[in-house]
C-alpha positions in Angstrom: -60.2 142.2 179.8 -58.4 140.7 176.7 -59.8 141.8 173.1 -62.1 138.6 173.1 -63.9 140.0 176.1 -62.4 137.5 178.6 -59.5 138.1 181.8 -56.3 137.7 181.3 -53.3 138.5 183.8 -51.4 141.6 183.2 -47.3 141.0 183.9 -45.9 143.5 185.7 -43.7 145.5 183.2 -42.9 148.6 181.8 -44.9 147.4 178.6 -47.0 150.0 177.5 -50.7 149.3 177.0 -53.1 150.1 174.0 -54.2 153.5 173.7 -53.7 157.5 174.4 -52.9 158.4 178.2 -55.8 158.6 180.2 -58.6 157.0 183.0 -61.5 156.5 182.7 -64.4 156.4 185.8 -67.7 156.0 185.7 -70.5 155.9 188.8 -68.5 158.3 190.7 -70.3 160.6 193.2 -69.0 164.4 192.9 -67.5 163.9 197.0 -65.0 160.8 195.8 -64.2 162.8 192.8 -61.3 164.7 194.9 -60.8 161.4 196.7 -59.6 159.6 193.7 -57.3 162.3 192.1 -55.5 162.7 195.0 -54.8 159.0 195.4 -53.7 159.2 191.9 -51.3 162.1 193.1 -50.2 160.5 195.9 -49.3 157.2 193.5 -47.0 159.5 191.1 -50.1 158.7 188.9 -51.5 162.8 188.4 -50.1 162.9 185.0 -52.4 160.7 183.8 -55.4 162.8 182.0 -58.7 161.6 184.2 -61.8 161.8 182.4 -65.1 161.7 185.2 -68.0 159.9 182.8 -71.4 161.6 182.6 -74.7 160.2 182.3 -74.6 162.0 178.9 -71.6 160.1 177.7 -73.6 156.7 177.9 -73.8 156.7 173.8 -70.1 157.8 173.1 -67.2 155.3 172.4 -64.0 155.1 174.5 -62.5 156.2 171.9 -64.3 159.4 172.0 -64.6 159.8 175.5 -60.7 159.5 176.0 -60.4 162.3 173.4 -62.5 164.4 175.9 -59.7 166.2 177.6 -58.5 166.2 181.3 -61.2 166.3 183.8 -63.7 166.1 181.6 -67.3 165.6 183.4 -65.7 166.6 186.6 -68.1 168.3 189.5 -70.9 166.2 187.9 -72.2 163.5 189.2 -73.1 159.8 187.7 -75.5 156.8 188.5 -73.7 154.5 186.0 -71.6 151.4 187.1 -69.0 152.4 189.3 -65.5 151.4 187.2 -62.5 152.3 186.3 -61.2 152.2 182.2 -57.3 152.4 182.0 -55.6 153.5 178.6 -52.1 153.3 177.9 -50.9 152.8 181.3 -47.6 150.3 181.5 -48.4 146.9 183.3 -46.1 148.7 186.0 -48.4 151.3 186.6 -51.6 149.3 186.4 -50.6 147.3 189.3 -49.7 150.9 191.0 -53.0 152.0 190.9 -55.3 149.0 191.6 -53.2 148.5 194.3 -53.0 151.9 196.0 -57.0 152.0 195.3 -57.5 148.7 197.2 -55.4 150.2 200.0 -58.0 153.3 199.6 -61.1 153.4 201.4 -62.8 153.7 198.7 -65.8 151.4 197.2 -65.3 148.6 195.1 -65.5 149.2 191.4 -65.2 147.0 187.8 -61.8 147.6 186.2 -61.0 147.5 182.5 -58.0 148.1 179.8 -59.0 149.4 176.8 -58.1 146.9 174.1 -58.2 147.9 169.6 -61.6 146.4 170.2 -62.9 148.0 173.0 -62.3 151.2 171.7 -65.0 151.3 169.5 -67.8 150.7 172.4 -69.8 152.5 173.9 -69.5 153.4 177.4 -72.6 151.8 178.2 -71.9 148.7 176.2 -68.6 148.2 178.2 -70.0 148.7 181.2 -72.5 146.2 180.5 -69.5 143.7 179.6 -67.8 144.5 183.0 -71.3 143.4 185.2 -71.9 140.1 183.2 -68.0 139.2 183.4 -68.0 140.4 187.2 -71.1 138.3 187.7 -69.7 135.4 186.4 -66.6 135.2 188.1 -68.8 135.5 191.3 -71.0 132.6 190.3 -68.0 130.4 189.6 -66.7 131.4 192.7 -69.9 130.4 194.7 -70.6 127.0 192.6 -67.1 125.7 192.1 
């Protein structure tokens, strides 16, 4: 998601994005929490601090929930959106992990970067911005 709130393409490169280390997810079930951080090992991606969002953390910016610390809201689970908020991952490594994720079996989810803007939203208010962008990609794709 660009700063405006639309898609762009991310290049791969070793360009580093906005923001302090770290991934976000939110809507994951306690059983795919272990699931997902040892795909992350298996990528060369464990370094990353992973922050598991709780149904408490609706209210807090990214910017706040990022400053959480590693593992933060892990063994709890949530019923938010299921997605996935990267922060200052290099292009190169963003394509490593959606890709190793879509090799995964597990579930679909929304994907973000978090952008200067971004930052300063709430959980909840992103996530809501990830279902009306993902729903409108899918009704251009069905009315062309």
């Amino acid at each position: 998601m660009s700063q405006e709130g639309t898609f762009r393409k991310v290049e791969e490169s070793a360009k580093k994005m906005h923001g302090i280390k770290g991934l976000l997810l939110c809507g994951y079930p306690e059983s795919e929490q272990q699931r997902l951080l040892s795909l992350l090992k298996e990528s060369e991606l464990s370094a990353f601090p992973v922050i598991f969002a709780t149904n408490g953390d609706r209210q807090k910016t990214l910017k706040e929930i990022f400053e959480s610390g590693h593992r933060h809201g892990q063994g709890e689970t949530s019923d938010m959106i299921r997605a996935a908020v990267m922060s200052g991952f290099t292009h190169n490594e963003l394509h490593t992990l959606m890709a190793s994720y879509r090799d995964s079996d597990l579930p679909p989810q929304l994907w973000a970067a978090l952008t200067p803007i971004s930052e300063n939203w709430s959980v909840a208010d992103l996530l809501n911005e990830l279902a009306a962008e993902h729903e409108a990609v899918n009704k251009q794709k069905s009315n062309p």
